[in-house]
Structures are given as C-alpha cells and as structure tokens.
N, C-alpha and C positions, 0 to 999 in steps of 0.2 A: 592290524597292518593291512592295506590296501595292497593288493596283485594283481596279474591279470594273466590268464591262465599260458596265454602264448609265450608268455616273458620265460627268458632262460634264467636258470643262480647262476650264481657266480660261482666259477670253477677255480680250483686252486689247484696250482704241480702238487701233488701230492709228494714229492720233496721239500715242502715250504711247511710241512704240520706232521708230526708222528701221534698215534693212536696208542690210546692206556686204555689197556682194561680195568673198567672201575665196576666188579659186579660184573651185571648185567649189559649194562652203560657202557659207554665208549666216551672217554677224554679226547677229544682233539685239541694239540697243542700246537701253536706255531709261533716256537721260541722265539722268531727276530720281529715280529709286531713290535712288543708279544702280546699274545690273546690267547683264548683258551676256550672251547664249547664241551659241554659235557651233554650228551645226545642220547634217546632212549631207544633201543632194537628198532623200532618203527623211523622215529628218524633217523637211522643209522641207514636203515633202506632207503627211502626219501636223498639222505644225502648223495651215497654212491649211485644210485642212481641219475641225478641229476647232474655228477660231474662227468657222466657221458655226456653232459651238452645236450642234452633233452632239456625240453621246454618243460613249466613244471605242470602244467595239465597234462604231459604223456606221463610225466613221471607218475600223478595221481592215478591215472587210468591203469599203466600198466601193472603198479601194484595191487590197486585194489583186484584187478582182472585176476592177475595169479596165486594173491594170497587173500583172496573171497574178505580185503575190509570194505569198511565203512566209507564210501568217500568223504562224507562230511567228518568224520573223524581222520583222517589223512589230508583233510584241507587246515582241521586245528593245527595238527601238528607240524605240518610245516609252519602256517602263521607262527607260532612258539618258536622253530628255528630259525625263523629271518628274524626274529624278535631280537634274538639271543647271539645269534650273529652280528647285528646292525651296533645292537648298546656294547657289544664289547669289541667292537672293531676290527670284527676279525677278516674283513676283508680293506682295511686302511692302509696298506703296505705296510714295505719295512720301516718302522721308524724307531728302531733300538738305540740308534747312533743320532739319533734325533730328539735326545733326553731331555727334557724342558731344564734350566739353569737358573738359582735364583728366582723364583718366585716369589721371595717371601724375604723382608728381611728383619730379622732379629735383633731386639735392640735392649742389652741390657742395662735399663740404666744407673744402677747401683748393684754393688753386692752385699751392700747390709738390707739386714732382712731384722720387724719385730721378733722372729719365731727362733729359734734352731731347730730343725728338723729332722729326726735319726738320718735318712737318707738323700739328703738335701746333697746335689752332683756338685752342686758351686759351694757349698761349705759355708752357706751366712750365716751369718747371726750382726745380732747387735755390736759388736765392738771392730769387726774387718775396718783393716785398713787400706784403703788402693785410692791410689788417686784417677778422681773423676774427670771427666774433660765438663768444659762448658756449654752451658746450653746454647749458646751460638754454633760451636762447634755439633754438637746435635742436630740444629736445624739443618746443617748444612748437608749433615749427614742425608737426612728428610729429601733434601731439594735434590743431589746425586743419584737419589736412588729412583727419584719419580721421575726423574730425565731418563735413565735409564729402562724403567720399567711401569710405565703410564700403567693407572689402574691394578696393579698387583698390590700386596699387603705390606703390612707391615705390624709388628705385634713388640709392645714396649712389655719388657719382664724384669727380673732379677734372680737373686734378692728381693726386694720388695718393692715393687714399682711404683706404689703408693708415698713411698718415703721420697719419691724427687719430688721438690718443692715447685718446679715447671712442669709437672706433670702434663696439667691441658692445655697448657701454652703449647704442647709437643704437641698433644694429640688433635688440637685444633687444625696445627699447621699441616700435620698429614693429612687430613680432613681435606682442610682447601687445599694441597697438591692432588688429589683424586685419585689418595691411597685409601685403603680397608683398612681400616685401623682396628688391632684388638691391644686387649690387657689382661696379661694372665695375673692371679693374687690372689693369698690368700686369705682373703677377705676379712679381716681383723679388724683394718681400717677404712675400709669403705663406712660412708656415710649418705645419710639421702641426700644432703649439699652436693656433696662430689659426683655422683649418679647424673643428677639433673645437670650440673653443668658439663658430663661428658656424653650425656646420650647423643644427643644428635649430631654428634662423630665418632659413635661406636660401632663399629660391624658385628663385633661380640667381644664380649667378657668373657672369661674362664677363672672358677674359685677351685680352690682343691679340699676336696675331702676326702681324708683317708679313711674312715672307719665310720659304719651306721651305728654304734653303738659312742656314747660317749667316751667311755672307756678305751675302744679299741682306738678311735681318733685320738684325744689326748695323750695315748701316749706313745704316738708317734709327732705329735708337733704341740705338746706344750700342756698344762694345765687351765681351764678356762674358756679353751679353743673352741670347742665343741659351737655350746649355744651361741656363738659370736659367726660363728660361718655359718650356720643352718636360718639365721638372721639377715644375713648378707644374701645370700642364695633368693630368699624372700623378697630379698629389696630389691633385687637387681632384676627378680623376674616382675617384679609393681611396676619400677621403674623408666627399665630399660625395650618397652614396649616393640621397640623395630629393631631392636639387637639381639644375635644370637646368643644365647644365654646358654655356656658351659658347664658341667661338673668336670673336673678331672679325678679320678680316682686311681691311685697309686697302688696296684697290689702288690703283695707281700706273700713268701710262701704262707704267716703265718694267716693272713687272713679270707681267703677263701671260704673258710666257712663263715665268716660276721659279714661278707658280703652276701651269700649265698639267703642266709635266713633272714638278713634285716633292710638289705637295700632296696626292695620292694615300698617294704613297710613306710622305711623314712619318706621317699617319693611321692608316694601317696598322700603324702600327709603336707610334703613344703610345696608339691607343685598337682595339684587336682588336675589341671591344665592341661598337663601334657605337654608342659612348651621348652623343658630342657634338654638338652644337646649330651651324650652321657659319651665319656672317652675312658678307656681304662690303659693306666699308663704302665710298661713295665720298669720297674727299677733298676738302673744302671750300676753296676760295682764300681761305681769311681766314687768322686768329694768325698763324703760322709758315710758314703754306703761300702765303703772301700775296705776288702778283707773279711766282711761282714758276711751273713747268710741269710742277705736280705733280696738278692737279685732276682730280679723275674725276667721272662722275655715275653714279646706277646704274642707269639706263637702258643706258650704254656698256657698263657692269660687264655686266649680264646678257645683254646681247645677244653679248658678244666672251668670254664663259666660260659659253656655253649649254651646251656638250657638258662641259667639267668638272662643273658644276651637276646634269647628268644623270647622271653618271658617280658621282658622291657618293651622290643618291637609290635611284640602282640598288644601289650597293655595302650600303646600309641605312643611311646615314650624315639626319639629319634638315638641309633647309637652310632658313632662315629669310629669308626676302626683307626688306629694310626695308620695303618697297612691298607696302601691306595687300591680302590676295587674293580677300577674299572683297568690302568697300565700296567701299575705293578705291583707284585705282591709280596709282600714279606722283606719289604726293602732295605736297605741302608738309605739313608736319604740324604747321605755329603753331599754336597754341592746345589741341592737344589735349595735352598736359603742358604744370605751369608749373615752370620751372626758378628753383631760393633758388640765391643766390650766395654766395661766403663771405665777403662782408659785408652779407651779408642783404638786397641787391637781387633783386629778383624779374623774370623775364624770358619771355615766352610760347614760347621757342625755346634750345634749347643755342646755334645760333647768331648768336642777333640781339642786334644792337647794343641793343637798346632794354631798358634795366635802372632799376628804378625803386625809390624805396624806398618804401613800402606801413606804413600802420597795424598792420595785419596780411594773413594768407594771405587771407581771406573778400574783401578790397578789391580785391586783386590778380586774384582769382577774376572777380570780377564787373567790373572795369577790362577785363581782356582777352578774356574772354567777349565783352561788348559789342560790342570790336574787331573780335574774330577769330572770334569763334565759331558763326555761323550764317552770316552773308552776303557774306561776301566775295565769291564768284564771285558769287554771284545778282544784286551791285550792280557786276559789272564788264561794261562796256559790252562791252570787247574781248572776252567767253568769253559774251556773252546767246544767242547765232545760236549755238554751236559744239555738237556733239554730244560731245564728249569733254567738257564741263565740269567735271561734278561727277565723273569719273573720272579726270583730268590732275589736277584740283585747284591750277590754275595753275603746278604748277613749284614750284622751290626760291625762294623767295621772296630769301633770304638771296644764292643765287648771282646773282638780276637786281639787286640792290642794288649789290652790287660791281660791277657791268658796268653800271651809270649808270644802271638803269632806274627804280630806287627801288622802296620798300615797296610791295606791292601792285598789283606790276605783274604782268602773266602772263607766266612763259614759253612762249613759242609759237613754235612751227615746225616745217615740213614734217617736218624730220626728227626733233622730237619727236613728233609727232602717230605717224610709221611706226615709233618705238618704242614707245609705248606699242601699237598696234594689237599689234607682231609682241608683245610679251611678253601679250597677252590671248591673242591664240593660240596658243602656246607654252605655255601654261597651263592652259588648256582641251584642248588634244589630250590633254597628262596628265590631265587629272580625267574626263575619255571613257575612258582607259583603265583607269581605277581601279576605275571602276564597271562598266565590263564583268568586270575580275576579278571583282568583290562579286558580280556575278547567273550569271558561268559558276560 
C-alpha cells in the first residue's frame, strides 16, 4: 500500500470501537460498522499515536526516536495496519442498519430427492407428496427477482434439483436475465450431457459429500453413493471449466475424525488441481435430523477442524466459510435470501418454518424486509449493551426456535461469545500473514 508520509490516519472517537485484550494483541472492535482489527504492541503504538491527528511520518519518527526502532520496520507495520483496516472497512461508517436484503434467491424446485438422507432438513425422499407449481410460474418467478435485483444470484436446489424435467430451460433463462446461476446436488444424476448443456450458464455447481471413506459416506446417504459422487465431482470439475465447482460437506459429531485423517487423501486424488471450492456445513436439528444427535454448528465445525481448514488453504485448496468474513460473523442470515418453495410459498430462510404464499416475489420482498431486514438486533433489548452485536448477528435463529426460545431470540453465551472471538482471530492472524507476503 502506497502512503505519503505527510498524510494523516484516519482518527476515530474512540467511542465508536472498544479494545479486548487478546494476549499481547489488542482487538479493536467497532460494533455498529461492524469491523474489527486485531493490532500488535507496535501497532498498538502507531495507532494511539496517530489518533492524536499527527501525520504518519511524525508518528514514525517519534516512536522510533523514543523507543530506539527500526524505521523501516515501523513503516511495515503500519503498511499491515492500513492494510487491515482498508479490506475490513473499518473506517466505512455505520452501516449495521444498512444490512444488504435478499441477495440471493432460493429456488427449491421439488422436494423429492433419489436419496433419503439421515439428516436431510426438507425430509426427501423418493415418494413426498407436495404439489409443485409450473414452470411458467417459475419463470416468472426468474423475471421478479431480476427486476428486482439485476445481477445478484440465484441457486435452484431441493430435494433433488436434477429431478425437474425444465431444469435448463430454468437455468438458461436465469442466465439471459443476468443472474448467477448455481445448482446445489447430490450428484447421483448428473451426467456429461447435462454438464455440457448447463455450463455456459453456471456460476457453480455444489455436490455434497458426507464422508472420505466409503463407508462413512454411505451411510449417511444411501448404499452405492459413494463412487457415483466422487465420479460426479470428477465430471463437473472436466466439465464445467468457468464454473465455481463446490464440495459441501456436512459434519457430524460422529465424523471429525474420517474428515480429519482422509479428506486430504480423497482431494488429492479427485482434484490435483487445486480448483475446488470446499464448504463445511453444520447440521441443523430440524427435517430428518430432528430429535437426533446429529446437530453441529459452525462455530464447533471451525474451531474443532482449524488445522484441517489450514492444512486445505496451505495445500492451494480455496475454503469458503459460511460465516461472511469480511461484515459479519457468525451470523443468522434471515432475510438476506428469500427462499420459493415448490408450491410456491415463500420463506426468508432455507430453514424457517415461516412459509407464506405471497401475490407475488416484490410482496414477499417487502413483507420480510420489514421483518428481518434492518433491525432486528438494533430492537433487541438482550444484544443493545453487547459488543459483538452486529458481528454474532444473534445466532441461528432457526436452532433457538427448536430449543424453545422462539423467533428472534439471540443466541448467547459465554461459549458463543469465545467462539466467535477465537474464529476473528484465527482470521486475522491469516490475513497479517497474507499481507506481509504482498509487501515482502
């Protein structure tokens, strides 16, 4: 990053950001962005010194002068702090109340599924009955939402998305309205015919694989399963050349260890490359998983597969957190997609109970908006005093429902609170280190 030594930083009230001691280190937090910098004794001096409104060439001089450093090393170090400030915006004002809404809209277009799944949230299998709406109605769906929201996405799932018989008639027409089209599946039925005629309107694919071992995969979705998706994975990364190509991986308490010792191995072996996209999903206690002691969160996920997670990014492998890294962390994410059903209920969450049937998409829009989409935390008394607010985003809303707390309650606790802290710094150490590569 380019400076010039006259140039002042940016000064902030120091009522806009509280300090955590982390270690040595110092958190700065400023809940209503929100953003977050985590800073080391040196730039900790650097900092407080330049929000006296000193320029940062005094600030260099005068520290180096009284504590005998290095100036070339107090010029790194700042460059790392505007670095780290700039990509997490923590001088972009308040924009908590300025939630992005709907970005994405979710289209499920059947709830029968080839597989049954132990923990499948929608409950498919081959035999559901719901009546589906038609593909015109679909399209129209398609044209409301690109009116709405030019260039944002759109991701056709289920059940088994492969099972609508208009499948790319769908995904075409999103294509020419100048949406991002994806297809999440579990890849059973994909074929190279179908591949080739949806590439060149796919943003990315996503297959789910539960288990690197046959065994552990199969017998979470089926007998057979196994060599048919690690097949599909294969084809789609041959295939689908200019498409983001996904795994999803569902954990399980039970499987942390068959990820830990084999999902290396498998990777290696279906993608040399380096070109897939790796997501690890937490399992939700609802559909299938309901009662069960199958639930995960990803909080758990990324704190208990840190070193795998690292081990992927080192190898070149890209991973994709559910939990946005740069606004918010650890989020509920109501309202920012609205999920059509296939019978054309609409719903602010893949998984909330609350499904409605709507005039049209623009009512829905504006129905859940209202709800969900600016203040929720700002009007909850329990998250008004907390410094993680607008970065916790109160939790899975959907997991306090099931556990009696009802819609719009926060989840909160101690030991949410020191996972979100530990995955911000886990986080931040990497993007320190990233940025030192960029300027060595």
């Amino acid at each position: 990053m380019e400076f010039k030594s006259e140039e002042i930083f940016p000064t902030l009230d120091a009522n806009t950001y509280e300090i955590i001691e982390v270690g040595s280190d110092k958190l700065l937090v400023a809940p209503q962005i929100p953003s977050w910098l985590l800073i080391n004794p040196i730039q900790m001096q650097l900092w407080e010194t330049m929000q006296k409104g000193t320029t940062i060439g005094e600030a260099v001089y005068e520290i180096a002068t009284n504590e005998k450093y290095d100036i070339d090393m107090l010029i790194k170090e700042i460059q790392v702090l505007a670095s780290m400030a700039i990509n997490n915006g923590f001088y972009q004002g308040y924009t908590a109340s300025k939630r992005k809404f709907a970005s994405e809209l979710i289209m499920y277009l059947t709830e029968s599924c080839n597989l049954s799944c132990k923990h499948c949230f929608v409950s498919s299998e081959s035999n559901v009955e719901k009546k589906n709406i038609s593909t015109n109605k679909w399209l129209e769906f398609i044209d409301e939402y690109s009116n709405l929201k030019k260039g944002e996405k759109v991701l056709f799932t289920g059940g088994e998305p492969l099972l609508c018989q208009n499948l790319v008639k769908l995904v075409k027409h999103a294509g020419f309205r100048g949406l991002k089209v994806s297809i999440n599946t579990n890849g059973i039925l994909l074929t190279e015919e179908l591949l080739k005629n949806l590439r060149d309107y796919l943003y990315g694919i996503q297959i789910s694989i539960d288990g690197f071992t046959r065994k552990v995969h199969e017998d979470i979705r089926g007998n057979g399963t196994f060599d048919q998706t690690i097949k599909s994975i294969k084809m789609a990364l041959s295939i689908c050349c200019n498409s983001i190509v996904r795994i999803s991986v569902s954990v399980f308490p039970s499987s942390y260890n068959n990820i830990k010792m084999n999902m290396l191995r498998v990777l290696k072996e279906i993608d040399p490359n380096r070109q897939l996209v790796i997501i690890f999903n937490p399992v939700a206690p609802i559909g299938r998983a309901t009662g069960k002691k199958m639930s995960t969160s990803i909080e758990e996920i990324e704190d208990s597969l840190r070193t795998v997670i690292s081990q992927l990014t080192n190898e070149g492998w890209a991973y994709e957190s559910i939990n946005s890294p740069g606004v918010y962390q650890d989020k509920c994410g109501i309202g920012e997609y609205l999920v059509v059903h296939s019978d054309g209920s609409i719903s602010p969450c893949n998984f909330s109970p609350e499904q409605k049937q709507f005039d049209n998409l623009n009512a829905a829009f504006e129905y859940y908006k209202s709800k969900y989409g600016q203040n929720v935390v700002a009007n909850s008394k329990k998250c008004s005093s907390c410094v993680w607010r607008f970065i916790c985003y109160m939790g899975c809303q959907i997991r306090n429902n099931v556990e009696g707390e009802g819609m719009l309650s926060p989840e909160c606790s101690l030991g949410r609170k020191k996972m979100v802290l530990n995955n911000i710094i886990f986080r931040e150490h990497k993007h320190r280190e990233e940025i030192l590569q960029e300027i060595n």
